[in-house]
MARROMAR-586257 format. One record per residue (C-alpha): residue in three letters; residue number from 1; x, y, z. Coordinates in pm, 1 decimal. Example, Ala and Ser with C-alpha at 12.3 -4.5 7.8 and 13.67 -1.06 7.14 Angstrom:
2
<pt resn="Ala" resi="1" u="1230.0" v="-450.0" w="780.0"/>
<pt resn="Ser" resi="2" u="1367.0" v="-106.0" w="714.0"/>
//
This chain:
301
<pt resn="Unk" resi="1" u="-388.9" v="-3108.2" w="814.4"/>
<pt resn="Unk" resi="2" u="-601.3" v="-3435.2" w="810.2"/>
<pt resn="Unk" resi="3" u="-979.2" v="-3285.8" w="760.8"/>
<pt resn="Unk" resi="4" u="-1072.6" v="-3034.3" w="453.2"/>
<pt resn="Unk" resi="5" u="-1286.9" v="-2773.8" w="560.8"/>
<pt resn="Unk" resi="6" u="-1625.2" v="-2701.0" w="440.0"/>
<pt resn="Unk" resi="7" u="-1596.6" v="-2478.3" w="108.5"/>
<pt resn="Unk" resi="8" u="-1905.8" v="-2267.6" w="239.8"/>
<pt resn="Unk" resi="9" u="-1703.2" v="-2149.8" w="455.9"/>
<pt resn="Unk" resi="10" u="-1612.0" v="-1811.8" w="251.1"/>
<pt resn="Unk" resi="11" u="-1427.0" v="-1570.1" w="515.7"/>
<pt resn="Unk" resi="12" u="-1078.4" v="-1617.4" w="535.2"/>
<pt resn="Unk" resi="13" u="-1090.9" v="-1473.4" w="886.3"/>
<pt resn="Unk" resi="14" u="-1342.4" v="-1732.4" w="1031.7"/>
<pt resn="Unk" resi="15" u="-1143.0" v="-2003.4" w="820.4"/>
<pt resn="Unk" resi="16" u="-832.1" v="-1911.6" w="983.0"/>
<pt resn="Unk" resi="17" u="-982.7" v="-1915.1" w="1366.3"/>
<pt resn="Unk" resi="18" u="-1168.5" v="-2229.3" w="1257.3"/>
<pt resn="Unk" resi="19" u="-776.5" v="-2416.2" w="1143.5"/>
<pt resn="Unk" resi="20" u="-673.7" v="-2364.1" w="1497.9"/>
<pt resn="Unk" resi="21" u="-988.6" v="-2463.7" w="1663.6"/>
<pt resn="Unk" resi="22" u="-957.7" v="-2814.6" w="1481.6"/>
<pt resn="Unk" resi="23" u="-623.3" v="-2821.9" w="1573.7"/>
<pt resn="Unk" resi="24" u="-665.8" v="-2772.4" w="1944.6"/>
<pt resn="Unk" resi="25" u="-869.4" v="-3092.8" w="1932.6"/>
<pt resn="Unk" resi="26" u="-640.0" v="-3271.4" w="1719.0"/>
<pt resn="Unk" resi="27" u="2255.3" v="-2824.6" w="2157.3"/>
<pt resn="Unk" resi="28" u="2314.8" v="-3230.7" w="2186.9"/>
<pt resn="Unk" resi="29" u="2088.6" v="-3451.3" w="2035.5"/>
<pt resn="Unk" resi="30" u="1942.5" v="-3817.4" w="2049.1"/>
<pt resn="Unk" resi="31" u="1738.2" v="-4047.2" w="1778.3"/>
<pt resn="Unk" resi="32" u="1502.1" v="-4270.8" w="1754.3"/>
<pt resn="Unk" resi="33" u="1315.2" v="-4457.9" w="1438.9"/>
<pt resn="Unk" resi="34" u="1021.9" v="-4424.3" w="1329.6"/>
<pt resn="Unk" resi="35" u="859.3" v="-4559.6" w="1001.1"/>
<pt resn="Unk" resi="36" u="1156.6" v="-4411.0" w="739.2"/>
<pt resn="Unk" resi="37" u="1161.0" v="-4134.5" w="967.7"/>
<pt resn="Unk" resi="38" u="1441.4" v="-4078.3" w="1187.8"/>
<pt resn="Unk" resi="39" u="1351.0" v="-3815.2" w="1484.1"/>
<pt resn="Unk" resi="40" u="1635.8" v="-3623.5" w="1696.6"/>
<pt resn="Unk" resi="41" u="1585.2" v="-3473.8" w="2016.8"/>
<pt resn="Unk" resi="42" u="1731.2" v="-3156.6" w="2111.1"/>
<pt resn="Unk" resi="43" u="1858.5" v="-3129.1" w="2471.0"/>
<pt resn="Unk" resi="44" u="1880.5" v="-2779.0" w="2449.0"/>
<pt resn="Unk" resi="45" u="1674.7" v="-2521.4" w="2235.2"/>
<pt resn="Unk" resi="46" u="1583.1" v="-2187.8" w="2144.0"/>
<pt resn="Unk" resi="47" u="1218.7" v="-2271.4" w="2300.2"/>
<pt resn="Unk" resi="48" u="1424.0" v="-2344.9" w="2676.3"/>
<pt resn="Unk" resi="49" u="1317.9" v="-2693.4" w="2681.7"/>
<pt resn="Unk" resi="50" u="1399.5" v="-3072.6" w="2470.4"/>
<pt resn="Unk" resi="51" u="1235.9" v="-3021.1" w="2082.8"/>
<pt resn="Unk" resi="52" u="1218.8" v="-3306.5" w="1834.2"/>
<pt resn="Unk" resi="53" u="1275.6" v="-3262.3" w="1453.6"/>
<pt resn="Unk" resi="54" u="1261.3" v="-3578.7" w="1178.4"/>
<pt resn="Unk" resi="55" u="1474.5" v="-3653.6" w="895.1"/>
<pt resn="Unk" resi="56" u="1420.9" v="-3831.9" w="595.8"/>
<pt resn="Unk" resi="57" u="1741.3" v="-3904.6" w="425.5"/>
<pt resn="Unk" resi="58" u="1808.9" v="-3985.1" w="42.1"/>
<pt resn="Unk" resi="59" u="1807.4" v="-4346.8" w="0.6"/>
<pt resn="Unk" resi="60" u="2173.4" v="-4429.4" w="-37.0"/>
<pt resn="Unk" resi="61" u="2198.5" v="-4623.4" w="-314.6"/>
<pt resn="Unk" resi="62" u="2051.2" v="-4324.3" w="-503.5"/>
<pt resn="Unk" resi="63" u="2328.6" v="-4075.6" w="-367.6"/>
<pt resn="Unk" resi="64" u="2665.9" v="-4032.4" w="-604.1"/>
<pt resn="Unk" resi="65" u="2818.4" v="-3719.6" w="-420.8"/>
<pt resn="Unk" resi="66" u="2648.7" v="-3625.1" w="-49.4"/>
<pt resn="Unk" resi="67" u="2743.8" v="-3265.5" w="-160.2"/>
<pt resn="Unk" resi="68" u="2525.5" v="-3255.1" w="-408.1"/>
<pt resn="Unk" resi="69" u="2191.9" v="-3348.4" w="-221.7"/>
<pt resn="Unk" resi="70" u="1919.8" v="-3119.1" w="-208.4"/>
<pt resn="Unk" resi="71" u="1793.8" v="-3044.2" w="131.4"/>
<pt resn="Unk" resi="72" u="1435.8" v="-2915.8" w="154.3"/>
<pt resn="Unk" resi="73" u="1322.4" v="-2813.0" w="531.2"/>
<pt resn="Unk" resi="74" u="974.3" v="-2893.1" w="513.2"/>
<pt resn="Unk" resi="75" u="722.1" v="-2730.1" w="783.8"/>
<pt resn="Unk" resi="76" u="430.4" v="-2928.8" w="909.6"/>
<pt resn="Unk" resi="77" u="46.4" v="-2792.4" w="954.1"/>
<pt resn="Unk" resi="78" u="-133.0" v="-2679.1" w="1204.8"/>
<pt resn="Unk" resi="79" u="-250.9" v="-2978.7" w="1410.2"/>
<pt resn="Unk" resi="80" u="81.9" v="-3231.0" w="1283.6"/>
<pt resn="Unk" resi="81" u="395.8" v="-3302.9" w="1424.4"/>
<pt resn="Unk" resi="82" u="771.5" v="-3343.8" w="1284.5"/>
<pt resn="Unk" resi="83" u="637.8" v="-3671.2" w="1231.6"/>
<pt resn="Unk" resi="84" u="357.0" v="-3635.2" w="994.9"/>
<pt resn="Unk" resi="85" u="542.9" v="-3755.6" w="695.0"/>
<pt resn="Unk" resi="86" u="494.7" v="-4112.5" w="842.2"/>
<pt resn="Unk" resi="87" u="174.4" v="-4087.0" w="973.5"/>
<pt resn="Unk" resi="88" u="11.2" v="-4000.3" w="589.6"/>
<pt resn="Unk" resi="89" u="262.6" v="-4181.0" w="441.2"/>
<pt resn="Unk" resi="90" u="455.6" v="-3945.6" w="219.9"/>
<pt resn="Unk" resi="91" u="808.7" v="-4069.1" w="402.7"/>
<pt resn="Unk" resi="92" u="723.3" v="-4428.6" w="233.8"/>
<pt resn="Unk" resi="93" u="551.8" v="-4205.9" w="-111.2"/>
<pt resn="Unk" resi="94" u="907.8" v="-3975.4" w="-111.9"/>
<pt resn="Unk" resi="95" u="1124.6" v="-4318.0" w="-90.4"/>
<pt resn="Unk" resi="96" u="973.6" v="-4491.8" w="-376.5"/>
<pt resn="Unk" resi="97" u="983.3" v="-4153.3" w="-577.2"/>
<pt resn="Unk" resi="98" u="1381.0" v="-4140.7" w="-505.2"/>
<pt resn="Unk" resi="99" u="1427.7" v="-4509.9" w="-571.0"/>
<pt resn="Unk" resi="100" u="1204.1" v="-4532.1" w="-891.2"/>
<pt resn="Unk" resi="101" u="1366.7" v="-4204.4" w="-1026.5"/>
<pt resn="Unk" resi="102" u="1079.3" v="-3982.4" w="-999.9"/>
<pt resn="Unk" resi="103" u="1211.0" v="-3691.6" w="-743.6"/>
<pt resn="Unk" resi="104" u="1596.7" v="-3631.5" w="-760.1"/>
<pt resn="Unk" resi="105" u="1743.6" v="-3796.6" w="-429.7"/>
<pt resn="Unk" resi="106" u="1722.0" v="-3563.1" w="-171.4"/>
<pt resn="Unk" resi="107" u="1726.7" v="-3493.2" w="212.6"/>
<pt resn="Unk" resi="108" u="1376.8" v="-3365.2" w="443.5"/>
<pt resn="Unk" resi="109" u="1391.5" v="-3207.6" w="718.4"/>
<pt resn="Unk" resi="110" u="1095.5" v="-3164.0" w="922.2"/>
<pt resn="Unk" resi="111" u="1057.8" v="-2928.9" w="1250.3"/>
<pt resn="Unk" resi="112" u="826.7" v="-2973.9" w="1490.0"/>
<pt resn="Unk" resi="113" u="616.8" v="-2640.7" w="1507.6"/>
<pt resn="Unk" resi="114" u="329.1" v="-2749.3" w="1732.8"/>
<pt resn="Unk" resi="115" u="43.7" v="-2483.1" w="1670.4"/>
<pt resn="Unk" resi="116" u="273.2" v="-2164.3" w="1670.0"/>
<pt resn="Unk" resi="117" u="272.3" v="-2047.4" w="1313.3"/>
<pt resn="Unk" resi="118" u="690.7" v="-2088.2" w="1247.4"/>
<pt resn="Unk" resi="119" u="743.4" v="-1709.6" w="1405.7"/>
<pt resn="Unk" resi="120" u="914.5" v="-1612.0" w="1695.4"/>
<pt resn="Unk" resi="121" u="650.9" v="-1487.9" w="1919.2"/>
<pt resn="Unk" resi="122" u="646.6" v="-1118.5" w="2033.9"/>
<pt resn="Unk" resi="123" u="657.3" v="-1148.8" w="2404.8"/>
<pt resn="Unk" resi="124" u="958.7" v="-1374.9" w="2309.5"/>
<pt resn="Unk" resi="125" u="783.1" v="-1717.6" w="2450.5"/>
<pt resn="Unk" resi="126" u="791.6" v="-1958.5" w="2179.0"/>
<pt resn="Unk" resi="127" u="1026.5" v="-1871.5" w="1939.5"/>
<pt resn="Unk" resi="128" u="1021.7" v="-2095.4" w="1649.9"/>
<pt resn="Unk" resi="129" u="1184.9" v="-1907.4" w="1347.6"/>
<pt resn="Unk" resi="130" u="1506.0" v="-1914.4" w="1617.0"/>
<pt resn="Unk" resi="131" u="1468.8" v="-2298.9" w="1687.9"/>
<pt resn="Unk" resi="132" u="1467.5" v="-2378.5" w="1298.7"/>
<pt resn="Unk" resi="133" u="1704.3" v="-2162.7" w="1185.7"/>
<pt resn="Unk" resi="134" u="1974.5" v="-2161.4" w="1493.7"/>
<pt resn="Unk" resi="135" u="1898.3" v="-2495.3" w="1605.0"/>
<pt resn="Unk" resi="136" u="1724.8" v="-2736.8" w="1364.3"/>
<pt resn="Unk" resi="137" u="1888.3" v="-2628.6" w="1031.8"/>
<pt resn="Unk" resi="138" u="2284.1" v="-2642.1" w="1214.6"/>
<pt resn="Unk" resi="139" u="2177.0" v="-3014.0" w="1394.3"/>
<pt resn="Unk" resi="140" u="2049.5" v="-3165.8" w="1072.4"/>
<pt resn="Unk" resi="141" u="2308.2" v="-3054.0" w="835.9"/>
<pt resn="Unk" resi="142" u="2561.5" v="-3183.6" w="1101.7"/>
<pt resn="Unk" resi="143" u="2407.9" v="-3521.5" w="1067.6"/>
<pt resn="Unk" resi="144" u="2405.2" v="-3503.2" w="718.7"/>
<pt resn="Unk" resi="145" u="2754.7" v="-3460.3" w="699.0"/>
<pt resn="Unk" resi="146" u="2698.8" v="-3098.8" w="531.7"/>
<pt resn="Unk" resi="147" u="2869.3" v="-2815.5" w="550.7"/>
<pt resn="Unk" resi="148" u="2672.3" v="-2539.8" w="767.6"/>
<pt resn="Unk" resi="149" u="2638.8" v="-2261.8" w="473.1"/>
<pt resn="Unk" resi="150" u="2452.6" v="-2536.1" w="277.2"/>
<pt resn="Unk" resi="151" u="2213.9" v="-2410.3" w="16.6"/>
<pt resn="Unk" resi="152" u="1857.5" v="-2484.4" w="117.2"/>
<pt resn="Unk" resi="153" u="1516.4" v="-2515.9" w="-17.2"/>
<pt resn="Unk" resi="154" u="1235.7" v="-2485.1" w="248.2"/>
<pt resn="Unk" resi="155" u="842.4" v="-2616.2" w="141.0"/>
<pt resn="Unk" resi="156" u="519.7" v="-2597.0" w="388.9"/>
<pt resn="Unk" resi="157" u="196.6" v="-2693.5" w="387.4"/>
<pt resn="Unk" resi="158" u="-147.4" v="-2501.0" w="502.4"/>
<pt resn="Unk" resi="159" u="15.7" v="-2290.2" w="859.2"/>
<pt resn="Unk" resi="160" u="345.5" v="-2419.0" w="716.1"/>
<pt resn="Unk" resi="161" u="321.4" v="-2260.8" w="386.5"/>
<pt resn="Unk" resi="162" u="250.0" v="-1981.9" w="553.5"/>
<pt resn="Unk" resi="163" u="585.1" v="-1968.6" w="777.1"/>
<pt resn="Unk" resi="164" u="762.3" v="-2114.5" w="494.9"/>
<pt resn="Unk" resi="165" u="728.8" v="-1810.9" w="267.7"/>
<pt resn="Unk" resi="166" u="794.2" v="-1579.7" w="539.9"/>
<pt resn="Unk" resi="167" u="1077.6" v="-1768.3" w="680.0"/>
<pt resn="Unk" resi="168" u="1238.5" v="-1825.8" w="279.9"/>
<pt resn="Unk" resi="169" u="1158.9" v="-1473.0" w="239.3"/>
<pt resn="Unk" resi="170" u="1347.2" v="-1304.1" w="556.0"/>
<pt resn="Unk" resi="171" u="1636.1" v="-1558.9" w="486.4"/>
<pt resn="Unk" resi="172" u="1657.7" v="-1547.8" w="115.6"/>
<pt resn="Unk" resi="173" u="2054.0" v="-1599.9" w="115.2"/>
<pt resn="Unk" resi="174" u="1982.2" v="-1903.8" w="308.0"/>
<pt resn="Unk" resi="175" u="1669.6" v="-2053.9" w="98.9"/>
<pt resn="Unk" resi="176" u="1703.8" v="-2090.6" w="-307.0"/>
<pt resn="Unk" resi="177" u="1315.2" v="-2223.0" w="-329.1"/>
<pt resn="Unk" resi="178" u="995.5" v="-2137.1" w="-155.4"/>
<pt resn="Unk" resi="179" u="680.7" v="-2438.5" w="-241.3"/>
<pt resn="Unk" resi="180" u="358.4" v="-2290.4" w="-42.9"/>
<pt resn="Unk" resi="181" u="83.3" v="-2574.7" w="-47.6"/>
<pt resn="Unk" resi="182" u="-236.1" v="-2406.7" w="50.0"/>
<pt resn="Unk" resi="183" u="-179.6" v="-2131.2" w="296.7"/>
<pt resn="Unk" resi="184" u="-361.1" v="-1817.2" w="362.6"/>
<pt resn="Unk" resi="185" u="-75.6" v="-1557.0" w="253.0"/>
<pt resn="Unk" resi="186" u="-228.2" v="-1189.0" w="435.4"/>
<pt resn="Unk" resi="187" u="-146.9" v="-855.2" w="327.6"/>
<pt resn="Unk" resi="188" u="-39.3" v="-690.7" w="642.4"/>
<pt resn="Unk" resi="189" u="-393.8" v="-473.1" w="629.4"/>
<pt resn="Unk" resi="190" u="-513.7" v="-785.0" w="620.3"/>
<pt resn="Unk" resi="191" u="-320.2" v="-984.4" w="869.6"/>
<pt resn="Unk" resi="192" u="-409.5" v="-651.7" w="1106.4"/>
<pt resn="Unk" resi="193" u="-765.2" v="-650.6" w="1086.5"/>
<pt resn="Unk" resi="194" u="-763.0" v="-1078.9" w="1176.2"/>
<pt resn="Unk" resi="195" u="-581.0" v="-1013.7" w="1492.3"/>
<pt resn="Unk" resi="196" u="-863.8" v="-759.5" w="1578.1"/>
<pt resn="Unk" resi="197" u="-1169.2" v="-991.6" w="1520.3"/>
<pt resn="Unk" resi="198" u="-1314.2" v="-1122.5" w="1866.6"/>
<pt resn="Unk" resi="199" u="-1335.5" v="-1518.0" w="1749.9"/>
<pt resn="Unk" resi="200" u="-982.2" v="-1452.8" w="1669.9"/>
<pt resn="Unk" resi="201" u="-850.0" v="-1280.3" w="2017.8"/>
<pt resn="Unk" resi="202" u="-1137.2" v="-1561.7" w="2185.1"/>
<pt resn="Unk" resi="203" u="-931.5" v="-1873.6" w="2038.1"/>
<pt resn="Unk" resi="204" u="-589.3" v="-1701.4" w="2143.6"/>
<pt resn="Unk" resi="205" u="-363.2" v="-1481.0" w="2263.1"/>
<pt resn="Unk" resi="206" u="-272.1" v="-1230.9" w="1957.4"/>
<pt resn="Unk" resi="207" u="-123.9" v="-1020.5" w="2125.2"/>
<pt resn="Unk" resi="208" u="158.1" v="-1236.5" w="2253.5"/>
<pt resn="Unk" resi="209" u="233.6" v="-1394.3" w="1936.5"/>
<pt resn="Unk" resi="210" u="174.1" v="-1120.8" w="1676.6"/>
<pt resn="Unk" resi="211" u="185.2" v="-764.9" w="1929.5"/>
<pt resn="Unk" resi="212" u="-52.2" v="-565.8" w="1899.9"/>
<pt resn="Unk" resi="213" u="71.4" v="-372.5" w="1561.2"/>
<pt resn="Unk" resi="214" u="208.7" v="-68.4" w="1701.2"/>
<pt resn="Unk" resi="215" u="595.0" v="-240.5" w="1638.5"/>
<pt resn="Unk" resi="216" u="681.6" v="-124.1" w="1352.6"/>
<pt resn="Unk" resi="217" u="997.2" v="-335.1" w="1293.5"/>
<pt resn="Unk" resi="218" u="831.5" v="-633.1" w="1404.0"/>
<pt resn="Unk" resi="219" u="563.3" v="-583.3" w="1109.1"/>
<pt resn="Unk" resi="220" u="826.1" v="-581.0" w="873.4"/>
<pt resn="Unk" resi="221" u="922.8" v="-953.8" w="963.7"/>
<pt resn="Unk" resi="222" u="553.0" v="-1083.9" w="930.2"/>
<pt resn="Unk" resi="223" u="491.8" v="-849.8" w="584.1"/>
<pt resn="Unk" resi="224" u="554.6" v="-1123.0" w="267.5"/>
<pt resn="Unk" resi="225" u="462.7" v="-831.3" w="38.1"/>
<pt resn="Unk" resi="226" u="685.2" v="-599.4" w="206.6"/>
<pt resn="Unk" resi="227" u="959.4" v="-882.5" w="191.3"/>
<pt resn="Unk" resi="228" u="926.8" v="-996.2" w="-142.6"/>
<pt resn="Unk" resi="229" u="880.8" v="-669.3" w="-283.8"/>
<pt resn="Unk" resi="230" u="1239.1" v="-562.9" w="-96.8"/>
<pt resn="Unk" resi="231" u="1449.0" v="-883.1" w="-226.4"/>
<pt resn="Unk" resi="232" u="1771.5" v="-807.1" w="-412.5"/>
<pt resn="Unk" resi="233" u="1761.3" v="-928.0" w="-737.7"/>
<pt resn="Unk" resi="234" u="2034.5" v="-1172.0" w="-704.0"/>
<pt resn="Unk" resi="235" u="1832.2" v="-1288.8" w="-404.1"/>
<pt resn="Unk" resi="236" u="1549.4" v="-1340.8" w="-546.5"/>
<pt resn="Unk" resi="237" u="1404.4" v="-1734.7" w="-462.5"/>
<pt resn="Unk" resi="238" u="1188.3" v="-1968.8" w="-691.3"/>
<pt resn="Unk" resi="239" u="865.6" v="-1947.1" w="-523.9"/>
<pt resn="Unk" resi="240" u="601.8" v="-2261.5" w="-603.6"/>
<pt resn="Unk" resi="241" u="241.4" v="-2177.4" w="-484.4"/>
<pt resn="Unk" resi="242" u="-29.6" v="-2414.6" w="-540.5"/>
<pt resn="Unk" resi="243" u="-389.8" v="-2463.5" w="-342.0"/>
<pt resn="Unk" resi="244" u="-666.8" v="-2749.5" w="-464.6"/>
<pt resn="Unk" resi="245" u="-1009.4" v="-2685.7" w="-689.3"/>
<pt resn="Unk" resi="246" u="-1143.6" v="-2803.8" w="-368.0"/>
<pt resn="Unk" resi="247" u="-1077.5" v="-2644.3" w="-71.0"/>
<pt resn="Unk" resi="248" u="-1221.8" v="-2298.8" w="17.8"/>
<pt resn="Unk" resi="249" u="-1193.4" v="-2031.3" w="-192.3"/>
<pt resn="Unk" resi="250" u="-981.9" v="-1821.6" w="35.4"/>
<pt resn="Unk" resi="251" u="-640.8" v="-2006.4" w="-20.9"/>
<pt resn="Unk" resi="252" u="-677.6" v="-1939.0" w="-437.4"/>
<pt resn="Unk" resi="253" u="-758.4" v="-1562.3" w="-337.8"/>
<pt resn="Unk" resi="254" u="-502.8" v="-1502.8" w="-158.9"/>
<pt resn="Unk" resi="255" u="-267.5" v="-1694.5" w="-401.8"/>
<pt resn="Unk" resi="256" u="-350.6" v="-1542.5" w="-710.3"/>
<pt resn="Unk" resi="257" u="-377.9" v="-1175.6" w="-527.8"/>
<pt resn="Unk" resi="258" u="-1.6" v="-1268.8" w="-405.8"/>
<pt resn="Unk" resi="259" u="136.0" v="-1397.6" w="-728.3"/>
<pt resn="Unk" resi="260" u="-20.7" v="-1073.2" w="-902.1"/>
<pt resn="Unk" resi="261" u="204.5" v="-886.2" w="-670.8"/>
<pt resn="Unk" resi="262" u="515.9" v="-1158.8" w="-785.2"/>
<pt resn="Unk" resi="263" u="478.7" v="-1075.7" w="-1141.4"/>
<pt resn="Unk" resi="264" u="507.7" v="-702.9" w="-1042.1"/>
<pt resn="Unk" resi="265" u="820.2" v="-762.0" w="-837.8"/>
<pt resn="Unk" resi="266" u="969.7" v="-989.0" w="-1081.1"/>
<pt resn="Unk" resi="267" u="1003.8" v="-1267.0" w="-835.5"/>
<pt resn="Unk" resi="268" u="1067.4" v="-1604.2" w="-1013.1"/>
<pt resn="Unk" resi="269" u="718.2" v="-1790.7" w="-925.9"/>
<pt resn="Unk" resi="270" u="509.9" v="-2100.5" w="-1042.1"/>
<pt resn="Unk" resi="271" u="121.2" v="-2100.0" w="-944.5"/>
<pt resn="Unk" resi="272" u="-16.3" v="-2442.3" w="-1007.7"/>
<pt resn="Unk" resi="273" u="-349.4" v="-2589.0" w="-920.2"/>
<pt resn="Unk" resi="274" u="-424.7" v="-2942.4" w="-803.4"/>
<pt resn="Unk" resi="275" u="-769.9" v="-3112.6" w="-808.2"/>
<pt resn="Unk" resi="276" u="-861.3" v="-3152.0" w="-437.7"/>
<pt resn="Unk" resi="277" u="-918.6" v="-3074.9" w="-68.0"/>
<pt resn="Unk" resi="278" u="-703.2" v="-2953.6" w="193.1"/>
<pt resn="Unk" resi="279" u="-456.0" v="-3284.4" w="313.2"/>
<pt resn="Unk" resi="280" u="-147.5" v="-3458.0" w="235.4"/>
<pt resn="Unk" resi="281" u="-373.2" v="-3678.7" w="38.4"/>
<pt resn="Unk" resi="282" u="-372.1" v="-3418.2" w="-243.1"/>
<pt resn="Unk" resi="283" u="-110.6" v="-3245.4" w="-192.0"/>
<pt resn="Unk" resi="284" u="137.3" v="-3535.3" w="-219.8"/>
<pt resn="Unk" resi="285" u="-6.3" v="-3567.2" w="-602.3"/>
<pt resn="Unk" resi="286" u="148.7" v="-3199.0" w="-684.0"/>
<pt resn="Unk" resi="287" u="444.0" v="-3270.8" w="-434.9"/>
<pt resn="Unk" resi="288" u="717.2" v="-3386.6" w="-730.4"/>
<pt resn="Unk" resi="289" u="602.2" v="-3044.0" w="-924.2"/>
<pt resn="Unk" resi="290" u="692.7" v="-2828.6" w="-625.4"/>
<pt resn="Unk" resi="291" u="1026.7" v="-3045.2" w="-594.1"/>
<pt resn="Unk" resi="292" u="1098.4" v="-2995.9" w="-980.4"/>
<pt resn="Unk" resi="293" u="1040.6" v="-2656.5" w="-969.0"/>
<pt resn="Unk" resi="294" u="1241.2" v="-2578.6" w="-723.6"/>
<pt resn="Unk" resi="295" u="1573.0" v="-2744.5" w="-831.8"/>
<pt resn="Unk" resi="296" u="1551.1" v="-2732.0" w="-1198.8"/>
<pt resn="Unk" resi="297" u="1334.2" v="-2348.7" w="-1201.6"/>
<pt resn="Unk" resi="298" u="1079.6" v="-2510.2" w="-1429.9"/>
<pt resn="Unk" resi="299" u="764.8" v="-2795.7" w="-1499.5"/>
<pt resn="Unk" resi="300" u="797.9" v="-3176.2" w="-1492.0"/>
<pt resn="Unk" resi="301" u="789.7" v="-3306.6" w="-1860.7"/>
//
């Protein structure tokens, strides 16, 4: 997201409605270029109409074996686009990394998830869990030259750190590491009593993206507590979380409340801290840390 949000702002149910009121203001395949980015169009998707998604490949001189790339789906926030790694510049800040030997060589993958929170809606409208992981994921690994049960490592920031740990979490044989960068991670009795609040149901529809609760099975898919807390132990991923000393107080909350209930479950996590507000402009300082952690299951040097 471009603009931080004022840190007197202490409700993390008025911050959330106020994220997508910014915002609103704010099968085959063809590509175009643009910046390092390379964007693909999808003739035919999940959502019943053309969706883009960017990649950012490994510069080539840095890549020995193509099999041995990391590939990290990374999930936009609300208000950005698949091509938001251009427009801050972290496509150019990712390239230097690779080329100066700072960040391992490795592959990006962005969707496009518009303002629809990563999850397949309930009245089955916009379904964007289906268009990443039947669509986008099978496209991009084709033009990578990968093999489609390719191990992956998925990151998001702010509404995509929030589909990022459900998504890594409902797929964990598909996703080795989770890196959340500053999301608002909900209990379900939480989660429950946001879709209630009137500023909430004012700025949208809840009930056609999340139900209205009495879906049982449907719950399950949104729960990260219930999800982490049911992980096999051999499917267990690396989760990074990190949120900055400057945004509102609700994304460390809700962090350290979540990675209390890690340490229960014996989930493999990293909580880190970074000095500043809510944008790329910070986060892209913690960035390599996330990317560490999540190959190498430990801290930069």
């Amino acid at each position: 997201m471009r603009n931080s949000l004022p840190s007197r702002i202490k409700s993390p149910i008025l911050l959330f409605s106020l994220i997508w009121l910014i915002a609103g203001n704010a099968g085959c395949q063809s590509r175009e270029k643009t910046g390092r980015l390379e964007v693909y169009r999808l003739a035919r998707s999940q959502m019943r109409r053309p969706m883009d998604y960017a990649v950012l490949k490994a510069p080539k001189e840095m890549v020995q074996d193509k099999t041995k790339v990391p590939v990290f789906v990374l999930l936009h926030g609300m208000g950005d686009d698949h091509t938001s790694l251009d427009k801050y510049g972290i496509a150019d800040y990712l390239h230097t990394a690779m080329v100066n030997g700072d960040i391992p060589p490795a592959h990006f993958v962005v969707p496009n998830g518009e303002k629809g929170f990563y999850l397949n809606w309930y009245d089955d409208s916009h379904p964007y869990e289906k268009l990443i992981m039947l669509d986008v994921i099978p496209s991009a690994l084709k033009v990578l030259g990968l093999r489609q049960d390719y191990p992956l490592h998925i990151i998001g920031v702010s509404m995509g750190g929030a589909g990022a740990l459900r998504i890594g979490l409902n797929y964990p044989h598909r996703f080795v590491s989770i890196s959340v960068f500053s999301a608002l991670i909900f209990t379900e009795e939480e989660a429950q009593k946001m879709m209630k609040r009137p500023l909430v149901r004012l700025l949208m529809n809840t009930e056609r993206i999340w139900g209205d609760g009495s879906d049982p099975e449907f719950a399950k898919t949104l729960d990260v507590y219930g999800l982490s807390a049911a992980l096999e132990p051999d499917l267990r991923p690396r989760i990074f979380i990190t949120s900055g000393t400057r945004e509102n107080d609700a994304f460390t909350e809700s962090a350290m409340k979540f990675t209390a209930h890690l340490s229960k479950m014996a989930v493999p996590y990293r909580y880190q801290s970074f000095e500043g507000k809510h944008g790329w402009k910070y986060w892209q300082k913690v960035l390599p840390d996330a990317l560490h952690f999540a190959l190498w299951d430990t801290v930069r040097p």
